[in-house]
C-alpha positions as CSV (number, residue, x, y, z in Angstrom):
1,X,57.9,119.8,100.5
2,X,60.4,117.4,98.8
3,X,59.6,113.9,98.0
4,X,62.0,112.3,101.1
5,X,59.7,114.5,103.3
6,X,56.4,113.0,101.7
7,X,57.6,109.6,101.8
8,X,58.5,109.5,105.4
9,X,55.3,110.6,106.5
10,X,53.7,108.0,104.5
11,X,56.3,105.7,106.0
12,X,55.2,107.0,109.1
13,X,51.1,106.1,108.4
14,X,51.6,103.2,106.8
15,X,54.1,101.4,109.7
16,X,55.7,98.2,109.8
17,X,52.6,96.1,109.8
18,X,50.1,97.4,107.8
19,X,46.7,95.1,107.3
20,X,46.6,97.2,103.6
21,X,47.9,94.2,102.1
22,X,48.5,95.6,98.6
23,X,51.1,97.3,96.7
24,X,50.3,101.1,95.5
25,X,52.4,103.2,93.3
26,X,51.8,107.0,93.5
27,X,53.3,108.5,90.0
28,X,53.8,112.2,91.0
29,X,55.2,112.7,87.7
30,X,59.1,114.5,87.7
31,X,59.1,114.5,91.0
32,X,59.1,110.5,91.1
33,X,57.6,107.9,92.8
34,X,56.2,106.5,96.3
35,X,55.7,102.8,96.5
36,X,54.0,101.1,99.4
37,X,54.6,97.5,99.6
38,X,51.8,96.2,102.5
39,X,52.0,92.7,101.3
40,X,55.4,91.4,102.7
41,X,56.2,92.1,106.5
42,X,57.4,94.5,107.3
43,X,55.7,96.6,105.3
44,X,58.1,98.9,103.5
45,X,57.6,102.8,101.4
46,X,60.3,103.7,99.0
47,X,60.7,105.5,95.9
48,X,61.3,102.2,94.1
49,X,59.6,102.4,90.8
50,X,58.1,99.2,90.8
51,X,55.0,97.3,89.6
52,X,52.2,98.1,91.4
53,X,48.1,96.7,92.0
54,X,47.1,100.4,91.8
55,X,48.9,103.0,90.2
56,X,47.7,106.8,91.3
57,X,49.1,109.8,88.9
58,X,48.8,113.2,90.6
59,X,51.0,116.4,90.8
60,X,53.4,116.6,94.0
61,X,51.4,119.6,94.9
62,X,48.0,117.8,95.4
63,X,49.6,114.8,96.6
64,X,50.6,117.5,99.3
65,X,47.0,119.0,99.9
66,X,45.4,115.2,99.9
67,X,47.8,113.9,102.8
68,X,47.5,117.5,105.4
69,X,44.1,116.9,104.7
70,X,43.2,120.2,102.7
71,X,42.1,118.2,99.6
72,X,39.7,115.6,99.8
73,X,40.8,112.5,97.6
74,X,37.4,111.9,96.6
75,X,36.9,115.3,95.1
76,X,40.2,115.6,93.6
77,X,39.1,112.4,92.1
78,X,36.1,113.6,90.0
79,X,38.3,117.2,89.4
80,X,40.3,114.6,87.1
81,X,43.3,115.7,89.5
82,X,44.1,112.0,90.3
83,X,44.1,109.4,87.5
84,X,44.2,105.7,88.7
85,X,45.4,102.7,87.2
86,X,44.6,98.9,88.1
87,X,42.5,98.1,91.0
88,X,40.3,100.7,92.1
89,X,39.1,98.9,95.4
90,X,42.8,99.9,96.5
91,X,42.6,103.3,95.6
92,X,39.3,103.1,97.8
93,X,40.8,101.7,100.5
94,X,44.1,104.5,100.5
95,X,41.8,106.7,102.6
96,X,42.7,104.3,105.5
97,X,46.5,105.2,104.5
98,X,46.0,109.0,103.9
């Protein structure tokens, strides 16, 4: 899957007006970036590398698994598959989002 293809569907979930009201970065390494700006209306996803609350570092690959929903987040957290940065009451709340 190619990162235009991950980003629209996470266009798609998050929508125009998203109550996340946050911004989250997901780092997938080479592959680039996904940043989901739920603060300012509408709520926008790009690849904008941009400042973030929460950073989330992960391969493309599990980024993949996490969002069809054969990888729990959770556990992928404690396999040390995902590495966050800044607030982690966002990255608790990206379940809403995923």
């Amino acid at each position: 899957m190619s990162l235009e293809t991950l980003t629209e569907g996470l266009r798609a979930r998050v929508g125009t007006e998203s109550d996340f009201n946050a911004t989250v970065k997901f780092d997938l390494g080479d592959n680039g970036v996904i940043f989901i700006d739920a603060v300012t209306m509408p709520s926008s996803v790009t690849n904008e590398d941009k400042e973030a609350d929460c950073t989330v570092r992960m391969t493309m690959a599990d980024f993949e698994s996490i969002a069809s929903g054969d990888l729990d987040a959770m556990t992928a957290f404690m396999m040390g598959k995902i590495k966050v940065d800044g607030d982690m009451g966002i990255a608790m709340k990206l379940r809403e989002v995923l």
